[in-house]
C-alpha positions as a Markdown table, in Angstrom:
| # | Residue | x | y | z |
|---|---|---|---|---|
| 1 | Unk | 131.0 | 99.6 | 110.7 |
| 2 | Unk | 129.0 | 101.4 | 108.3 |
| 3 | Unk | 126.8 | 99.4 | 105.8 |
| 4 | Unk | 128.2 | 99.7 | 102.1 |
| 5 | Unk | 125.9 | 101.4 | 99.7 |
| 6 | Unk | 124.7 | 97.9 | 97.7 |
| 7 | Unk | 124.1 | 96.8 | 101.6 |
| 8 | Unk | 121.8 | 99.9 | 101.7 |
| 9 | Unk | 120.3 | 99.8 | 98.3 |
| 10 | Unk | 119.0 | 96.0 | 98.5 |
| 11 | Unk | 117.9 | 96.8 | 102.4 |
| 12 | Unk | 115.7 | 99.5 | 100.5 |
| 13 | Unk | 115.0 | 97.1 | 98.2 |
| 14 | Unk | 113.5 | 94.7 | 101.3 |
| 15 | Unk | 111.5 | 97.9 | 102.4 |
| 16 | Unk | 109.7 | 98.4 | 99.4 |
| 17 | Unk | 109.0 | 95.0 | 99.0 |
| 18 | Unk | 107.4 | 94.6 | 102.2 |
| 19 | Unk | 105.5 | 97.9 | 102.0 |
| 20 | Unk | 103.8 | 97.0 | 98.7 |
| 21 | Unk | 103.0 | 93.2 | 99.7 |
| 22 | Unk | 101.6 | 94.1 | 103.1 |
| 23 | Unk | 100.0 | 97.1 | 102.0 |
| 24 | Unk | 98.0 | 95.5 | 99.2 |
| 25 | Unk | 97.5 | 92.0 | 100.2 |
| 26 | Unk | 93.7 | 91.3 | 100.7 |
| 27 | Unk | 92.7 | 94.2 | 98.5 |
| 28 | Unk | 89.4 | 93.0 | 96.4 |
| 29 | Unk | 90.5 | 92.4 | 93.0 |
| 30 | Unk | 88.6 | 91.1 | 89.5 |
| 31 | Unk | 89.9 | 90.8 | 86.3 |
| 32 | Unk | 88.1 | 94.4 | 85.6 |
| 33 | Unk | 89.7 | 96.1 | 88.3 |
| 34 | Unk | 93.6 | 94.4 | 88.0 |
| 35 | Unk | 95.2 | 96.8 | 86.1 |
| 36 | Unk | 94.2 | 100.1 | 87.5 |
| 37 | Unk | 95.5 | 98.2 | 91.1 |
| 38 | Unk | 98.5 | 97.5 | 89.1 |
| 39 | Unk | 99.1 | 101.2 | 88.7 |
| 40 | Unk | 97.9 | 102.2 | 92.1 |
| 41 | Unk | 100.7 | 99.5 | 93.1 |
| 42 | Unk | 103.6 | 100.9 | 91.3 |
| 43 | Unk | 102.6 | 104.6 | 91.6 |
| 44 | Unk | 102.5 | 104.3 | 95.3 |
| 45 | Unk | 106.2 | 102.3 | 95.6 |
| 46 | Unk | 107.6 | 105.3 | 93.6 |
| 47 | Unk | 106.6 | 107.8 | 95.6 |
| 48 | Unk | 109.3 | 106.2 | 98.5 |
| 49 | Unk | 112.8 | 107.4 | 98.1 |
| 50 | Unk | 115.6 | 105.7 | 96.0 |
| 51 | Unk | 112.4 | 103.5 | 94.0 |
| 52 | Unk | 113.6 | 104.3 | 90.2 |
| 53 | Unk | 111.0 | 102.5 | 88.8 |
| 54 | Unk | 108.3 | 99.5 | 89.5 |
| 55 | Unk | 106.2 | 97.6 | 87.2 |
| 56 | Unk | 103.5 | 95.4 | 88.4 |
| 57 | Unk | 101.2 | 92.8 | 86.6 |
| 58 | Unk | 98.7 | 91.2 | 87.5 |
| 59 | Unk | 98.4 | 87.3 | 86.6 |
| 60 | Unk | 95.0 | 87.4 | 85.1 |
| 61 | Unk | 94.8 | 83.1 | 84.2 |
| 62 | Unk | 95.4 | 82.5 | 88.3 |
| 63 | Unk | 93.0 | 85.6 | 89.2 |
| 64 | Unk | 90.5 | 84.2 | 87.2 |
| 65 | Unk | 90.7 | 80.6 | 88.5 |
| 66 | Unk | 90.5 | 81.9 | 92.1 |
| 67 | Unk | 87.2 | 83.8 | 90.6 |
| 68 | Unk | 85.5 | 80.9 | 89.4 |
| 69 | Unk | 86.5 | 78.7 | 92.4 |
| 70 | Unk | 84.6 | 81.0 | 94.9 |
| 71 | Unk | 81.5 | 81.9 | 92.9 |
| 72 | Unk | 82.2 | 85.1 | 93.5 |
| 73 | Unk | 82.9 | 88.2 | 91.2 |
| 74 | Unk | 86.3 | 89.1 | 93.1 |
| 75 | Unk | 88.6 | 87.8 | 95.2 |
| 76 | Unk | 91.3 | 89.1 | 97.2 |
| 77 | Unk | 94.7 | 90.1 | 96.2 |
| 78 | Unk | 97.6 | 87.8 | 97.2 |
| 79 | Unk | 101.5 | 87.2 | 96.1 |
| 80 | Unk | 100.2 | 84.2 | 93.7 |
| 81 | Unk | 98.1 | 87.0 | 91.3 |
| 82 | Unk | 101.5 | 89.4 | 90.6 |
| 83 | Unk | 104.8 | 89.5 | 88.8 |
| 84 | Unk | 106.7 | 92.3 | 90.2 |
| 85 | Unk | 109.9 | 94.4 | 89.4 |
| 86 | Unk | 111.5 | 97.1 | 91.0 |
| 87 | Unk | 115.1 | 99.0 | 90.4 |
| 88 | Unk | 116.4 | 101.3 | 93.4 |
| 89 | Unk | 119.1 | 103.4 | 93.0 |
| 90 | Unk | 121.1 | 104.5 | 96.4 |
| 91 | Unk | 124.2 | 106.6 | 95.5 |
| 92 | Unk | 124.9 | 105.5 | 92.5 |
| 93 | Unk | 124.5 | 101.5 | 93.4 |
| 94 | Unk | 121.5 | 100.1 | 91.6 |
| 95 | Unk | 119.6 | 97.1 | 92.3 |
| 96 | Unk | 116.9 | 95.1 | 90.7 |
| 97 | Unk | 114.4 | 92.9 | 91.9 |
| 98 | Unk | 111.9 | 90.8 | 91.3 |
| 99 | Unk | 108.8 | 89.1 | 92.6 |
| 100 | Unk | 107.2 | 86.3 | 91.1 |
| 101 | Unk | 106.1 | 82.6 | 92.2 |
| 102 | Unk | 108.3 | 79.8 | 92.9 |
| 103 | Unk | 106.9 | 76.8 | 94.0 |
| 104 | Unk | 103.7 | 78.2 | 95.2 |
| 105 | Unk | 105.5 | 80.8 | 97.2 |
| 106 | Unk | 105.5 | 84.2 | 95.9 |
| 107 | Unk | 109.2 | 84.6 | 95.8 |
| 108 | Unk | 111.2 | 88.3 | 96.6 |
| 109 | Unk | 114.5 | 88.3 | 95.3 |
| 110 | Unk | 117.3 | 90.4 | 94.2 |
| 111 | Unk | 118.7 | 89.5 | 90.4 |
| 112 | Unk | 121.8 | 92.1 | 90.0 |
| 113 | Unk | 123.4 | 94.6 | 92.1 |
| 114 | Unk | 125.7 | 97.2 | 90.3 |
| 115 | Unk | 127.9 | 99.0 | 92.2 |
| 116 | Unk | 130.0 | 101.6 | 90.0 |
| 117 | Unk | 132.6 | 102.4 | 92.8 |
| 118 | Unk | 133.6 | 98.7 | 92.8 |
């Protein structure tokens, strides 16, 4: 059996998740450098197909705790420093997502699915 197209469009969904969290986790990071990473972030996740959109923000109060806890003027980039959003759109079903923390776990989830044939 063929998968239905909101199967497809949160599997997408999963893929771009995983491209952007393992692709950028342990970047070097600082408060000065967080929102041009930010962009890099979402810039790079819209280049793959069916990604309408992604917005990215960096949790500067957590970034700058981590800062001050090492002494150092940087640290590197993890799941606990961003708020993420994405909407894919795979024949005409859309889906949007979210990242954010959830009981010290940077949480991935799905928040609607619209599927216009149904």
């Amino acid at each position: 059996m063929d998968p239905t197209s909101p199967q497809v469009a949160c599997f997408e969904a999963g893929i771009k998740f995983g491209s952007l969290y393992h692709q950028f986790a342990g970047t070097p990071v600082s408060p000065d450098s967080a929102d041009s990473l930010a962009r890099a972030m979402e810039e790079a996740i819209e280049n793959q197909p069916h990604c309408v959109a992604v917005t990215v923000s960096v949790r500067e109060e957590p970034l700058r705790a981590a800062i001050d806890e090492s002494g150092a003027d940087y640290t590197e980039l993890t799941g606990r420093f961003l708020d993420v959003s994405m909407t894919i759109d795979y024949e005409g079903c859309v889906v949007e997502t979210s990242m954010a923390m959830e009981d010290g776990y940077p949480l991935m989830q799905v928040d609607s699915v619209v599927n216009p044939s149904q």
